[in-house]
N, C-alpha and C positions, 0 to 999 in steps of 0.2 A: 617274651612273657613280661610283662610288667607288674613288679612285684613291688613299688612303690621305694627300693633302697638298691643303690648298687651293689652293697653289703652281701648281699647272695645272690646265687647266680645257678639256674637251672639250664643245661643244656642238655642235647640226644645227639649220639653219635654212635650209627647202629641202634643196636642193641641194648647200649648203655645209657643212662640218664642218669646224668654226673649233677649230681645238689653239691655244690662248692661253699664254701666260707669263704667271701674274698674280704678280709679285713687285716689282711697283712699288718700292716702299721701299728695294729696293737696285737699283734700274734695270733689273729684270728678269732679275738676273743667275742663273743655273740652279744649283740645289743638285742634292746629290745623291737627294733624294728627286723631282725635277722629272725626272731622268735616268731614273729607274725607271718613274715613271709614262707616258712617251712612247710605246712598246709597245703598252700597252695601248688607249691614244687611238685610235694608227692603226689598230690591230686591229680595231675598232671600226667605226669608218670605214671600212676596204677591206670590212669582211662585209654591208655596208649600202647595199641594190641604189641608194637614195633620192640616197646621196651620190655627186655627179660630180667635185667639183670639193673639195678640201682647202684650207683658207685659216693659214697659222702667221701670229702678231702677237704684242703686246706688251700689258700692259695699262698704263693711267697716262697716255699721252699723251708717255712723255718716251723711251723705249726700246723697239726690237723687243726685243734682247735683250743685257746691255752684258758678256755674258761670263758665265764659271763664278763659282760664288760663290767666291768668293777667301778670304771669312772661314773657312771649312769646309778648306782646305788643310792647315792645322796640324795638322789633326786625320784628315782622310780620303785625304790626300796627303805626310804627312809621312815618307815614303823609299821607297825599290821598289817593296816588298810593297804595301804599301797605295796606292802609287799603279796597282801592278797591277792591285788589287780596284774603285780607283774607276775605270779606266779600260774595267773588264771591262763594267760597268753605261752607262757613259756609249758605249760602241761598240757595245751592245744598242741602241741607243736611233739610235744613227746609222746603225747598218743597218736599222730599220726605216724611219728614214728614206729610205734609199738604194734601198730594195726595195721602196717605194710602186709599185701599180700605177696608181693612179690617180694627174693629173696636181695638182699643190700649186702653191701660189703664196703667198711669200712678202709681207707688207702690213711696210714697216717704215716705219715714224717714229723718229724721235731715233737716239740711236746703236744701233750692230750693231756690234759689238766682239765679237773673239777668238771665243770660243767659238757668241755670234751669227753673226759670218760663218759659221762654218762650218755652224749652221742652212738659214742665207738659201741660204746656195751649195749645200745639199743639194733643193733646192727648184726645179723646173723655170721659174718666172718670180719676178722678184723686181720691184715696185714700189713705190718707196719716197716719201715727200715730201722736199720743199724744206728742210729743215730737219735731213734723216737725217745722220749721219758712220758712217766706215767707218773699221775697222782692224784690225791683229793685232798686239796688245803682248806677242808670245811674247819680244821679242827685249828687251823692256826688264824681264821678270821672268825669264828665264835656263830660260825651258821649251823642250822640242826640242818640234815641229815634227811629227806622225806624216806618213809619206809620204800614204796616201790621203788625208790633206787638201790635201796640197800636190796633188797631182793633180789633183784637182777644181778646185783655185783658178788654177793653171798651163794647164789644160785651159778655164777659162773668159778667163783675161785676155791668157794668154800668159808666156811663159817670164820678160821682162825686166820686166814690170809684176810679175805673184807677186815676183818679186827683192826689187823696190823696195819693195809693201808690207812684207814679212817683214822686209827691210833695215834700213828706217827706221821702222818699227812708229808710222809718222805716222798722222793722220787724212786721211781722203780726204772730200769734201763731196759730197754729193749730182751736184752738175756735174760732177767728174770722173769718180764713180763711173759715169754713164750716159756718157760718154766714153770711158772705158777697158773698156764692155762688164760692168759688175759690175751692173747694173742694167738691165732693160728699159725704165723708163720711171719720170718723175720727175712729179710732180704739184703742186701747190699743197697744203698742209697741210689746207685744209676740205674737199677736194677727194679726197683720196686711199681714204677708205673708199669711195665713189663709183664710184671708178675701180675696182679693185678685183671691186665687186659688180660692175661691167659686164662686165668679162674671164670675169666666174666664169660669169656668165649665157652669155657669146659660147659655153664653153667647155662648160657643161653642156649646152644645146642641140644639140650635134655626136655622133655615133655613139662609143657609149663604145667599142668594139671597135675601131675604128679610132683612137682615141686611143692606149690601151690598145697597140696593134701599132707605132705611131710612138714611141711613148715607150721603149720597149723597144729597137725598131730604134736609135737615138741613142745608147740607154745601151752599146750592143754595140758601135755604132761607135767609141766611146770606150776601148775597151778593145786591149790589146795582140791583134791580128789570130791567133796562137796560143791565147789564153784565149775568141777570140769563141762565143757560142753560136749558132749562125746556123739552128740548126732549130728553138729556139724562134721566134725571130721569123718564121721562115717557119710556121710552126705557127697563131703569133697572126695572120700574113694570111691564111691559109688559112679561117681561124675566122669572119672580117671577110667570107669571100666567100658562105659554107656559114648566116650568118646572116639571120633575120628581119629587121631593121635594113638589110642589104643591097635585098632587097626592096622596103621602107618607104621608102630613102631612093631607087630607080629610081623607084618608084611616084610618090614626090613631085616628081620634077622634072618628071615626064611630064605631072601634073593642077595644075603652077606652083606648088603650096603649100611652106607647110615641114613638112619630115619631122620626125616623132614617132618617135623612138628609146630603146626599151629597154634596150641591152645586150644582147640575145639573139638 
């Protein structure tokens, strides 16, 4: 796929369709060419019956992703206007994320900083290793804060923990992140792609329709009770019952095996 930067990197393997940061050399941190390219990744990926399961990482071993590139500011951030245009390309990219139907799972090592969190936390499971740190240094470079991200982070940790990171724009370590809920689950460093591919397999193996109908339902529950969409999701269960897959997986309880599930 050419996505016009070597900066990101979509691949399939199986099941899986791994969207990587490869920008090692500065810890992964996202330009604005990596912002443009995300779109297209996922596009990719949701049109592609093969893929169940989305995987975001890091590459290098030392970062999922340690924030926007900062060096690019002066230049594609330096007052409103331009911070309007890069912000235009960079909430493309995070609505794609946000409007995934298929389920993603964040793999992070090393740090996830600022504009990484707000990756990870766009990501239906996050597992990280022993080794990751977390934080948002909006508050130590004098940047506001957009509400949909406080939302999401406030919606994950709760109202007084958001506070405190954004507050103190400290690092959090892996143990408190899986403490205070920022994290599903923490692993040993050799260990964590491991863990990872085992979820994605748990996950690809299940009725993608009924995934699909769950993921949706959560995202609407989250939402102010006036903006819910509530006949989509009754739409996507309706779809779950009126399915092939349905059948497939009565069939299989009844003859003990495991069901084989297409999507249809």
């Amino acid at each position: 796929m050419d996505l016009g930067t070597e900066r990101l990197i979509g691949r399939k393997d199986g099941a899986i369709g791994w969207l990587i940061f490869n920008n090692p050399e500065r810890r992964n941190a996202v330009s604005l060419e990596m912002w443009q390219a995300i779109p297209a990744v996922l596009a990719d990926f949701e049109a592609d019956p093969q893929i169940r399961v989305i995987v975001f990482t890091g590459a290098g071993g030392k970062a999922f992703v340690s924030g926007a590139d900062i060096s690019q500011f002066a230049d594609q951030r330096a007052d409103r206007a331009a911070n309007e245009r890069y912000s235009a390309r960079s909430a493309a990219a995070s609505k794609a994320m946000a409007e995934l139907a298929k389920p993603s799972v964040a793999m992070i090592r090393g740090y996830c900083i600022g504009g990484g969190m707000a990756v990870a936390l766009g990501c239906d499971l996050r597992i990280c290793s022993e080794d990751s740190k977390f934080g948002i240094p909006a508050a130590r470079l004098g940047l506001g804060y957009g509400f949909a991200g406080l939302k999401v982070l406030t919606d994950l940790v709760g109202p007084s923990v958001a506070k405190e990171i954004l507050f103190t724009a400290r690092h959090f370590d892996a143990g408190e992140a899986l403490r205070i809920g920022l994290v599903n689950k923490v692993t040993p460093v050799d260990g964590l792609e491991a863990a990872v591919r085992d979820y994605a397999a748990l996950i690809a193996q299940n009725a993608p329709l009924t995934i699909r109908a769950a993921k949706l339902g959560v995202r609407e529950a989250l939402k102010d009770p006036d903006r819910r969409q509530l006949d989509r999701v009754a739409q996507a269960v309706d779809a779950c019952f009126d399915s092939a897959d349905y059948t497939e997986g009565r069939k299989a309880f009844m003859e003990k095996r495991k069901p084989i599930f297409h999507g249809l």
